[in-house]
N, C-alpha and C positions, 0 to 999 in steps of 0.2 A: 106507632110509638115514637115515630122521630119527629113524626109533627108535630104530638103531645108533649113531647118533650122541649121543642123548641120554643112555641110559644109559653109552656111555664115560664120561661129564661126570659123569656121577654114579658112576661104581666110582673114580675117580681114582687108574686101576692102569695100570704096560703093561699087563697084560694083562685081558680081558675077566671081569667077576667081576660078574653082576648081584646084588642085592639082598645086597653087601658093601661094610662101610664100611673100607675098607682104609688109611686115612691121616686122622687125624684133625685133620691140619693145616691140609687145605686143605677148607675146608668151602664147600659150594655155597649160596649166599645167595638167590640171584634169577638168571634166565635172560632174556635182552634179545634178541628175535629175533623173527624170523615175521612177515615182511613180507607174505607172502601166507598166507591162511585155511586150507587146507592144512595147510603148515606149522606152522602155529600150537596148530592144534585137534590136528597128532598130538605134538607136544610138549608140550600140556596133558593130555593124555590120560595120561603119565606122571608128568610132574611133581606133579597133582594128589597121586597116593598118598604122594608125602613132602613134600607141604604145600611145597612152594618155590614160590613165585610166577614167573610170567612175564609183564615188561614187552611187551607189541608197540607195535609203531611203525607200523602200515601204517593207515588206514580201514579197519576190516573191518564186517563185518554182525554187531553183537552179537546179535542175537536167534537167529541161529542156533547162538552159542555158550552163548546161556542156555536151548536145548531139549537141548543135549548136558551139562548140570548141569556144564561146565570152571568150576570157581570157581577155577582158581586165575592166571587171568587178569586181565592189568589195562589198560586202552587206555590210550596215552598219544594217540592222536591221536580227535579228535571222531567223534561217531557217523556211519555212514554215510549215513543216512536224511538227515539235516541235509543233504545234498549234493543229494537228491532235490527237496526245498523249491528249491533257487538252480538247478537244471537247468531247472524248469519258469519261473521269473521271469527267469531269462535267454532263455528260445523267449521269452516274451512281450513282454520288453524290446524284444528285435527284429520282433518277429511273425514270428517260423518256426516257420511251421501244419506245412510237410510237409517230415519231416525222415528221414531214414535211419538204423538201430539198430543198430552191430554189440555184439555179446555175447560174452563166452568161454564157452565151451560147457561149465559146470560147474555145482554146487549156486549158488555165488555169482550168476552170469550167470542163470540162472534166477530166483532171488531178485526181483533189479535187474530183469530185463522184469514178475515179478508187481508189483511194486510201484508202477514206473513207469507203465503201460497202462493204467489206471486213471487218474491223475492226469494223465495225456498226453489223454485221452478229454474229461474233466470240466473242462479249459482251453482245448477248441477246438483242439487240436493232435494230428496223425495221423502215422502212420508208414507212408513208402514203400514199406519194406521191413523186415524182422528177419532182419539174416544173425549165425547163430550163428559164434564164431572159437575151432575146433579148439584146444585146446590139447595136444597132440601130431599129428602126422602121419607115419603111416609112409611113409617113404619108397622103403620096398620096393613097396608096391602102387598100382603106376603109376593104375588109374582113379580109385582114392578121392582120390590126389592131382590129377588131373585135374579131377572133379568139384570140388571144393574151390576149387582156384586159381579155376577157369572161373563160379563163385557167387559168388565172393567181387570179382573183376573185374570180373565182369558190372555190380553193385548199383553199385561204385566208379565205372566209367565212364559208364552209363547210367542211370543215376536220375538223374529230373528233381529230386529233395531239392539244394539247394545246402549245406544242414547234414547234417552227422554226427553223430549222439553216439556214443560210444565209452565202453564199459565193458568192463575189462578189467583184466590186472596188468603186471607191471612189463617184461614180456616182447610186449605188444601190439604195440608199434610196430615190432621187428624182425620179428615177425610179418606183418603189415599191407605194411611194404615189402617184405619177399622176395615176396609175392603177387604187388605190383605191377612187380618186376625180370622175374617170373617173364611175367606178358602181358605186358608191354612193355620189353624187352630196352634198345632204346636211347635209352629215356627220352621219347621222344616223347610220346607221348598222358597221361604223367604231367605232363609240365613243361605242359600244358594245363589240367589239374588243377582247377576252379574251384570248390571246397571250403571250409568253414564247419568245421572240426573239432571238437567241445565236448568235452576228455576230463574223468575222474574221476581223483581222485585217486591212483589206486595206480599208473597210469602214468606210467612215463619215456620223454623222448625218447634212447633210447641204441639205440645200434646197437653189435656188436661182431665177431667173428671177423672171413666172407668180406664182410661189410658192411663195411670200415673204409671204403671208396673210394667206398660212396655219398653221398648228400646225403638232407637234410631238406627237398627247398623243396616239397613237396610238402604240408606238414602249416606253410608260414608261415601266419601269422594263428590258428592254434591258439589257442581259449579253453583254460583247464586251470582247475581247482580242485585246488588247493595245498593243502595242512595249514599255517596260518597259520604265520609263522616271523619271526624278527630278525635282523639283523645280528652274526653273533657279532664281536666285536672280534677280530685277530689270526690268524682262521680261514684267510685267503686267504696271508698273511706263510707261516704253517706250513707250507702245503701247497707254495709255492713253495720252502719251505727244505729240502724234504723227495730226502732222497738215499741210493739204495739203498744204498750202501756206506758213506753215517754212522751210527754207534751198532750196537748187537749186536739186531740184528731178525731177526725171526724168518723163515722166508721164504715169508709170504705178501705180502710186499712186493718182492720179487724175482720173483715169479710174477707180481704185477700189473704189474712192470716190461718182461716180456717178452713180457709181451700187448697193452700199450698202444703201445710201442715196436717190434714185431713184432724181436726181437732174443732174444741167448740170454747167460748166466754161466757162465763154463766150468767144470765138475764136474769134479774128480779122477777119481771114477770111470767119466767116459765119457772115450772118446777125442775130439778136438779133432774139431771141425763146423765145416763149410765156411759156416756161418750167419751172419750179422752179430752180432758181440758187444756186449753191453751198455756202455756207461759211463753216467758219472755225469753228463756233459756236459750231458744232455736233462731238459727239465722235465717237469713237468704243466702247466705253463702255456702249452707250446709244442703241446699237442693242440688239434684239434677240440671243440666242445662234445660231438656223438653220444659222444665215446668218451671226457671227462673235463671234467665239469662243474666252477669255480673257487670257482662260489659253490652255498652249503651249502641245499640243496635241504629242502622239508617232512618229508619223512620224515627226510632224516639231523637236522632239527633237532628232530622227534622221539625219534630216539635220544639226543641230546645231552642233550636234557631227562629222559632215563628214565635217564642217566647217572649226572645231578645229582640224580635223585630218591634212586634208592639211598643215593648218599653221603649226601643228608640225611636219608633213612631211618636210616641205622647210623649216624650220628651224633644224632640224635634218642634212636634206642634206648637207646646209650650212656649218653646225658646223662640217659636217665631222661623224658622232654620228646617223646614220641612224639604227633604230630599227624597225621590221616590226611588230613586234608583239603584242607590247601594245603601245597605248598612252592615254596620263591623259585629258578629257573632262568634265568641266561642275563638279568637283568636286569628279568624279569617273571612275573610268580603264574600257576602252574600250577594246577589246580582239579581234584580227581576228586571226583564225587560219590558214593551210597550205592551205584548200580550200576558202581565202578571205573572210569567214563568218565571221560575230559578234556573238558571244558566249554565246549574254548576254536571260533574257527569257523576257516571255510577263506579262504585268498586268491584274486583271481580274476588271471590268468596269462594272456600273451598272449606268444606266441611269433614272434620275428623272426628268420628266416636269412638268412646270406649263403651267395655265393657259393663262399668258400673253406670251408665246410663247418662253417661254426661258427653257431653261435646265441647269444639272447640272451632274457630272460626281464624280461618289463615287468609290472609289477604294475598294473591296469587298475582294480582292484574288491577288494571285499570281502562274502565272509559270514556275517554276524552273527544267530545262533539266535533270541539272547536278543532281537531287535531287537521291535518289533512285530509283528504279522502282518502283511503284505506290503511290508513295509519292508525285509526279511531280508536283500536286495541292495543294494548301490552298486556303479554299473558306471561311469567317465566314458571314455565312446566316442571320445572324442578322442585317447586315447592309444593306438588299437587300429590296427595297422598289419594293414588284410586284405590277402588273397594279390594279388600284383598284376595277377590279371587281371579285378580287380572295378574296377581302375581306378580306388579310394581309395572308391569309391561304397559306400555297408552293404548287403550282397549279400540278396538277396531268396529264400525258400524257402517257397516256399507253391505246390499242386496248382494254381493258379489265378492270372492277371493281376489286378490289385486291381480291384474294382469300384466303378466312381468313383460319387462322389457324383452323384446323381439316380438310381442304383439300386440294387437289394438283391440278395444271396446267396441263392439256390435251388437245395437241393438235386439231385443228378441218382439217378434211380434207377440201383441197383445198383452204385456208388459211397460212398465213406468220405465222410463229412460236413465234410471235408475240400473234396471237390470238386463246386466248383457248378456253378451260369450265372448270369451277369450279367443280371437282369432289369428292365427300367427301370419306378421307383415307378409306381404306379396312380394315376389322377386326385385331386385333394384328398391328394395324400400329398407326402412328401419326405424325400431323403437329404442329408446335410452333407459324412461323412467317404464315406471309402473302407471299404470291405466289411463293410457294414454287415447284419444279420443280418433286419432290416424295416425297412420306410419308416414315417415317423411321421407324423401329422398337426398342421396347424399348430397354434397357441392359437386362439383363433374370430377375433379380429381382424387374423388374416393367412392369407394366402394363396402357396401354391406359387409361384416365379416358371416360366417356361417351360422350364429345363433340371431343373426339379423339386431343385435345388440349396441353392434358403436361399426365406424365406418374408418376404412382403413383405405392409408393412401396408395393411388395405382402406381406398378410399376410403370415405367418411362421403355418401351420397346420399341425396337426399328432390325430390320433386318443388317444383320453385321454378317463379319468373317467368323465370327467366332462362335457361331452357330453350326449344325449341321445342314442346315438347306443353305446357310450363306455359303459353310465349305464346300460343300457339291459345286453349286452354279458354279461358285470364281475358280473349283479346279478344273471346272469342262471347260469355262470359260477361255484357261491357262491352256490347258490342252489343244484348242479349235485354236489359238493364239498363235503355236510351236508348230502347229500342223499346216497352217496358212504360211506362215512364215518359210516354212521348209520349202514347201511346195513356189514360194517368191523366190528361194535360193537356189533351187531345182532350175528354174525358169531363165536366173538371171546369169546363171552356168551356162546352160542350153542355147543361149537367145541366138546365136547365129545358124543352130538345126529348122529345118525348112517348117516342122511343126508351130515352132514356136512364130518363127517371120510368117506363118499363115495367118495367123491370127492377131495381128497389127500386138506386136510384143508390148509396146508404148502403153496403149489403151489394157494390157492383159496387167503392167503391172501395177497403175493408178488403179484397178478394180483390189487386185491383192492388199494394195497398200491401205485403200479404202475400208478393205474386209477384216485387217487387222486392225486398225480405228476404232471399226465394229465390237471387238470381240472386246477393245479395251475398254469401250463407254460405258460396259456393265458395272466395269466397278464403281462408276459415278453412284450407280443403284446399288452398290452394296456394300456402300460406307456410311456415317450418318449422315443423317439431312440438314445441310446447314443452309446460311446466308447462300454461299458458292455454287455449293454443288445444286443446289435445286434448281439456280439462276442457270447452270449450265447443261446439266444433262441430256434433257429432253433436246435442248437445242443441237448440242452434237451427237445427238445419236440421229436427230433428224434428217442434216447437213451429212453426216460421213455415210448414212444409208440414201442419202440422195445423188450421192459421190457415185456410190456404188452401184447403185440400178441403171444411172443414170449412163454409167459405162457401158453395163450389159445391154441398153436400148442402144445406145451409139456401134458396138461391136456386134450388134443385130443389122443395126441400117448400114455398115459398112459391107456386110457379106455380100447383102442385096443388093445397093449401088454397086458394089464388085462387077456382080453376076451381066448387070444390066445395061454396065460399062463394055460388057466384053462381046455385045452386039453391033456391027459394021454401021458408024454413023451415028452412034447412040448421043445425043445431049449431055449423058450424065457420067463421061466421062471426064467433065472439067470439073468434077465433086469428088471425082477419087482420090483418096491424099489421108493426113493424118489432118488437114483444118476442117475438115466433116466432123471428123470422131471427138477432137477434142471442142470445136464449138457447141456440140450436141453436150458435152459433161458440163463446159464451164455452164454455157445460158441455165442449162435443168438445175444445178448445183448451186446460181445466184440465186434464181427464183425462190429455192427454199431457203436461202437465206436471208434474203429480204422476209419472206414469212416470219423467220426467227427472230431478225433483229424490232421488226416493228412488233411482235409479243414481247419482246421482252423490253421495250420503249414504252408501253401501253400498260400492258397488266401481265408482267413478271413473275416468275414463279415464289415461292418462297416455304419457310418450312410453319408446319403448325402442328399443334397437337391433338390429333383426336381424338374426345373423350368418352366419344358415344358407340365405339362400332364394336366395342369388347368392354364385357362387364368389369374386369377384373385391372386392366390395362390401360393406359396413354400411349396410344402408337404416334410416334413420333415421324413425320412425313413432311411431304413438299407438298403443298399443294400450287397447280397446276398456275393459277390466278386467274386464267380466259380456259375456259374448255371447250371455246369456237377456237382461238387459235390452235389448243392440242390436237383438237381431232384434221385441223386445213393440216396440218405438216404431217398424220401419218391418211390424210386423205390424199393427200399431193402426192407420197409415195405409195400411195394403193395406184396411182393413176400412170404413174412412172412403169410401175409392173406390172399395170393389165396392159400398156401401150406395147412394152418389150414383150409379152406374152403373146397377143397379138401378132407382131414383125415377125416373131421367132416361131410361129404357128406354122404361118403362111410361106416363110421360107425353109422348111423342113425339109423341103423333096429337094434341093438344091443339092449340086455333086458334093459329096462327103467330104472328099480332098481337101476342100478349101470353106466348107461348110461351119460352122456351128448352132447351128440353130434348132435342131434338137435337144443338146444337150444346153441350151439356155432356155426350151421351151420345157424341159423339166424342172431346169431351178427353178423359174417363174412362178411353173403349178405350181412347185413346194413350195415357195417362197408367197404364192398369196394365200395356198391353204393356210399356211399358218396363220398371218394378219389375220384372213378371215376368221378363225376361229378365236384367236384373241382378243374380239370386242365381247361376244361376250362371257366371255372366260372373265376375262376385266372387269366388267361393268357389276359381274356378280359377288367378287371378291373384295374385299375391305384391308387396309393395312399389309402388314407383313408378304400377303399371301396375292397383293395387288402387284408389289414389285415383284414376287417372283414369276410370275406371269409374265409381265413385260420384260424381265430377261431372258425369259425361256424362248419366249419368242424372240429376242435380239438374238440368241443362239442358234436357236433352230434353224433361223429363215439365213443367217449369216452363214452356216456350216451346207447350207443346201446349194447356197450360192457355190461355194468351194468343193462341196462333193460332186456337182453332177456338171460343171462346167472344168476343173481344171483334174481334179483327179483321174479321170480318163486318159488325160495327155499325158499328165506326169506318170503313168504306169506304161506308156507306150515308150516315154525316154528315160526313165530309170528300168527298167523290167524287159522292152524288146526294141533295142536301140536297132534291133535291123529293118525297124519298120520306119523311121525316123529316116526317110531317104526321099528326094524328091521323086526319082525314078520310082521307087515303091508305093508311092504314095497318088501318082498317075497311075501306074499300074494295075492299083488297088479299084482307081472310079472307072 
């Protein structure tokens, strides 16, 4: 019929005379039609050979008119595809992941799901379903219509999708309700209907024939994408003024009269019908929307514009002044560019019905091609009246409840990625929003709170006084401090009693003075860690315990030299003296200082924060800066006290009198027991509980030094001073 039709237009004969020009009056300019693709592409398919252009009005898919070489086509409305961009920025706008597809079952509808599926995939959003829409049904063969209705029902009432999109032409929507009149007769389970509709442009909502008597409220809240359009001036005046029986029309206006009106005009040559007869009395303005729209719709203002294009085409031509590229329509520039498209975008449409069978069309959005990249959209949601059993609330479409913050989305097998589980973040992780695709980790100086929700800043910890492990240490600390000390006052009382002149007093009290150094360098470790104290610590506790041992090796080699002095003729009585003892402490006692000062010339301590060895916390510390220098300076003094352990081994059995080398062959043990257990005591422990280690052991091994070398003596001269006698004291070996 379209072919039949087209060449009529072109013989402009009664009677049928193809490829004759029979009237050279009335010459065919341009042809304005082809609202659907179809129609369109078999009207170009003729017009082509006599070079007459044809304006369409509908959206169509140009790329399939430019595989079929139809040049003689011109869009007056924007490219399809452009509508494809705002389909997908609209699911996202609202996040409807899982949405329902119906299609018309043709080259177009084909097209539209290749195109879309991809782009529906690539933005996190899936499809419940792809039900293709028949565009004819015979109605003779009851299962095919069966099957049909009973798929296309199905998807409508039971899919969990709260969105539709719908691609289709201008005949979908009577399509679509006779489906749904068809399962559900009395309206029941539609009027429940709780729907998201999103259509494409080339649909109307019109209903017409045995439709006149339904309604629309099943499709309220309908998104639509419009072909952008304006307000004609004067457009709505006309159509109200409009009366079959004013002016000599032709009578395709009498046939819209008797269809809209369900009425008839009485014909001479039939006999009179028992029908209701037409007058003039009824409007268009007295319809329903389904069955006569008031205001001038995208497509007709498409046509309007391919109206005015013509005329200023053949007035252009005339004048000689022929521009192809813009002309002025309806108050504003129309644009085709090199491939015949209009340029211009779509509107976005939101659909409200009433009860009495009429609707209304709200302009909600806009979209614009030319906009940025993902900018292409403006939607304001405010103006969108959903269907009312959303309850005003923005209706949710997605295979899954939202996964609240503090967990992630996880795939499920065998399943569209679309549908997950809600899994709560893993330890050191955290979620903010709702369905979130992984959990994150905090920055270092925060932490997860307990709903794994938002991330809270770490406290700043370091071992203080004002703890209970810090008050312990520094009051043993204070304690081995008074008791060392005592025991130097003891000594320094004493120093002319034979006890104390045995054991080179000189050398007894640079060890005490040393041991008290000792007990004081803890507090370095348990105050905070700054610039200072990190730079200094380790060095002096190094230094004043190298002091120390360093004595106790020299007050080892002095008993021996003694012992070996006191043989007839012996060499090694020109070594007897106090320049033995004390050249033995200073050389041992530079040694580790040269160790300390080239660390700390080199790669110096310093303080930092550590963010990773406690979930909750910042332990605030020194780190070391060389940890080959740390371990040389407490390797050096492992080496100081297996030498004195050693000396003091081997001179054990030496006469007691004048002896100490058991009781510094005890300190020793305890003094490297401990070290030795403090590596890895150390090595396992992190922050807080690292320092308390290292001054447990500064305590320990310092208090071992003073229990088993001097408190012996001091109970012999505070407790049995009549032992304290040289006579006694020979008497005794």
């Amino acid at each position: 019929m379209t072919y039949r039709t087209t060449l009529d237009l072109l013989s402009k004969s009664k009677k049928f005379v193809p490829n004759y020009k029979c009237d050279i009056h009335k010459n065919l300019m341009v042809i304005i039609g082809g609202l659907g693709s179809d129609t369109s592409s078999y009207i170009a398919e003729i017009l082509g050979f006599y070079k007459i252009p044809q304006l369409t009005y509908g959206s169509l898919d140009e790329e399939a008119f430019r595989k079929r070489k139809l040049s003689s086509l011109y869009f007056m409305a924007p490219k399809e595809d452009h509508q494809y961009i705002g389909i997908i920025q609209l699911l996202r706008h609202f996040r409807w992941t899982w949405i329902g597809i119906f299609a018309v079952d043709n080259n177009n509808g084909e097209y539209f799901l290749q195109k879309m599926q991809p782009l529906l995939s690539w933005n996190g959003i899936c499809s419940s379903f792809t039900q293709r829409l028949p565009q004819i049904v015979h109605v003779e063969d009851v299962s095919e219509l069966y099957d049909t209705v009973s798929s296309i029902s199905t998807n409508l009432m039971n899919a969990k999708a709260n969105a539709f999109l719908v691609y289709g032409e201008s005949l979908t929507i009577m399509g679509l309700r006779t489906v749904t009149f068809v399962a559900d007769p009395e309206n029941k389970q539609t009027a429940l209907l709780r729907k998201v509709w999103i259509m494409t442009s080339q649909i109307d909502f019109t209903l017409s024939g045995f439709q006149i008597m339904w309604d629309l409220q099943m499709f309220n809240g309908a998104i639509s994408f419009t072909v952008h359009s304006r307000v004609v001036l004067g457009f709505k005046e006309f159509l109200q003024s409009i009366n079959p029986y004013s002016g000599s029309r032709d009578g395709f206006l009498k046939e819209v009269w008797e269809q809209l009106f369900d009425c008839s005009f009485p014909k001479p040559e039939l006999q009179e019908m028992s029908s209701r007869q037409c007058t003039g009395e009824r409007k268009l303005a007295d319809l329903p929307g389904p069955l006569f729209e008031m205001e001038m719709t995208g497509q007709s203002y498409s046509v309007y514009n391919a109206v005015y294009a013509v005329a200023h085409a053949l007035h252009a031509l005339l004048m000689f002044g022929f521009n192809k590229k813009k002309r002025m329509m309806a108050g504003e520039r129309v644009f085709l560019n090199e491939k015949r498209e209009a340029t211009g975008g779509f509107d976005i449409t939101s659909l409200i019905t009433f009860p009495n069978r009429s609707f209304q069309r709200v302009r909600v959005g806009q979209l614009d091609p030319s906009a940025p990249k993902g900018k292409e959209l403006f939607i304001d949601e405010g103006l969108i009246v959903w269907h009312p059993a959303f309850n005003q609330v923005l209706p949710i479409s997605q295979c899954n409840d939202h996964c609240p913050p503090g967990s992630w989305k996880k795939g499920v097998e065998g399943k569209q990625f679309c549908c997950y589980d809600c899994v709560p973040c893993p330890e050191g992780k955290f979620s903010n929003q709702n369905d979130m695709d992984d959990c994150f980790e905090c920055s270092e100086d925060k932490y997860p709170n307990k709903e794994k929700k938002e991330c809270i800043m770490k406290l700043v910890v370091f071992l203080t006084l004002e703890e209970t492990l810090g008050i312990s240490l520094a009051s043993t600390a204070l304690c081995f401090f008074f008791l060392t000390s005592w025991v130097l006052g003891t000594f320094i009382k004493h120093r002319n009693t034979p006890i104390v002149k045995a054991n080179n007093h000189a050398l007894t009290y640079t060890l005490l003075v040393s041991l008290l150094l000792c007990f004081l360098s803890s507090f370095f470790f348990l105050s905070q860690p700054g610039q200072v104290t990190c730079l200094l610590r380790q060095s002096i506790f190094g230094i004043t315990f190298s002091v120390a041992i360093s004595s106790v090796l020299a007050k080892t080699i002095t008993v021996v030299v003694a012992f070996m002095a006191t043989k007839p003729g012996s060499p090694m009585r020109k070594w007897v003296g106090k320049r033995l003892a004390f050249s033995i402490v200073l050389s041992c006692s530079l040694f580790q200082g040269c160790i300390c000062a080239l660390w700390l010339l080199t790669s110096p301590p310093f303080p930092e924060l550590d963010m990773h060895s406690e979930a909750k916390e910042m332990i605030l510390q020194c780190n070391e800066g060389s940890a080959s220098f740390f371990y040389c300076v407490l390797g050096y003094m492992g080496i100081l006290a297996l030498a004195s352990f050693l000396v003091a081994f081997l001179a054990r059995k030496l006469p007691d009198s004048f002896n100490e080398a058991k009781f510094i062959t005890f300190s020793m043990l305890a003094f490297c027991s401990v070290w030795v257990s403090f590596f890895p005591a150390y090595l396992s422990t992190r922050g807080k509980a690292m320092v308390a280690v290292e001054v447990f052991s500064i305590l320990s091994s310092s208090a071992a030094l003073v229990g088993c070398i001097f408190l012996p003596k001091r109970f012999i001269i505070v407790f049995r001073p009549e032992l304290n006698h040289r006579e006694q004291l020979i008497k005794r070996n």
